[in-house]
C-alpha positions in Angstrom: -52.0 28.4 223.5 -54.8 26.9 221.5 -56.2 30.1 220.8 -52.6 31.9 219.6 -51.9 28.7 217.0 -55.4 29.1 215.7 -54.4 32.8 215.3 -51.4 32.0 213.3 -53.0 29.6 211.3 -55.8 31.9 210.3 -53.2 34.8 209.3 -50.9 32.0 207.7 -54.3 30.7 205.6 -55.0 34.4 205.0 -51.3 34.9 203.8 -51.7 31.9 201.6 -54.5 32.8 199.5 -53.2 36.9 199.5 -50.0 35.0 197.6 -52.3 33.0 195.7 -54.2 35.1 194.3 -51.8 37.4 193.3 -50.0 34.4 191.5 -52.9 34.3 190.0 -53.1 38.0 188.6 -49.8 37.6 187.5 -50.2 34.8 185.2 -53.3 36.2 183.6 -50.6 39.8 183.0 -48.1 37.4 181.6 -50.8 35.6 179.5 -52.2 38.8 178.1 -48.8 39.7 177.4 -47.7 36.9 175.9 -51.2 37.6 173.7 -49.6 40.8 173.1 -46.5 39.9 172.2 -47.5 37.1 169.4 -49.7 40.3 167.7 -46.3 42.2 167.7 -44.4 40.0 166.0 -47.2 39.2 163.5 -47.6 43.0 163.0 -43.3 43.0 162.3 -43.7 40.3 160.5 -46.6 41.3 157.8 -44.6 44.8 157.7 -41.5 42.7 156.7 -42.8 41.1 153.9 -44.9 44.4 153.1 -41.4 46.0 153.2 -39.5 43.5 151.1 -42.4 44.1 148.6 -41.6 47.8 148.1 -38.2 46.9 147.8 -38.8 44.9 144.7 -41.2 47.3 143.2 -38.3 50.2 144.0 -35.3 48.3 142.3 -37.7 47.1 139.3 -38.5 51.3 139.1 -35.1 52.3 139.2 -34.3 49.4 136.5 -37.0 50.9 134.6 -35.5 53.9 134.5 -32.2 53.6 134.2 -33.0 51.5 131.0 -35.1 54.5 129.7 -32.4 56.6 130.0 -30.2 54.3 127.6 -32.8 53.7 124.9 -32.7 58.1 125.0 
């Protein structure tokens, strides 16, 4: 009887640190991708604001031109 609990305890202890370690793998994929998903959004942000800048410099072109074609 002695023996069987010991059994149990050693596949419960064994069970234990299976789950635990593959906690353990999990938070360092969730911490990479949380890593991964900061660069993201700085990456979407910096093409944004990149994107916004073109913008400008298109509408200031097409002002440009469109008074060029008046003083013509």
């Amino acid at each position: 009887m002695a023996e069987q609990l010991a059994d149990k305890m050693e596949r419960l202890l064994a069970a234990c640190q299976r789950v635990n370690d593959e906690r353990t793998d999990l938070r360092r994929q969730a911490d990479a991708l949380t890593e991964e998903n900061r660069q993201l959004r700085d990456v979407i942000e910096q093409s944004h604001a990149r994107l916004q800048e073109l913008a400008g410099q298109l509408r200031r072109l097409e002002e440009q031109a469109v008074d060029t074609e008046r003083e013509e």
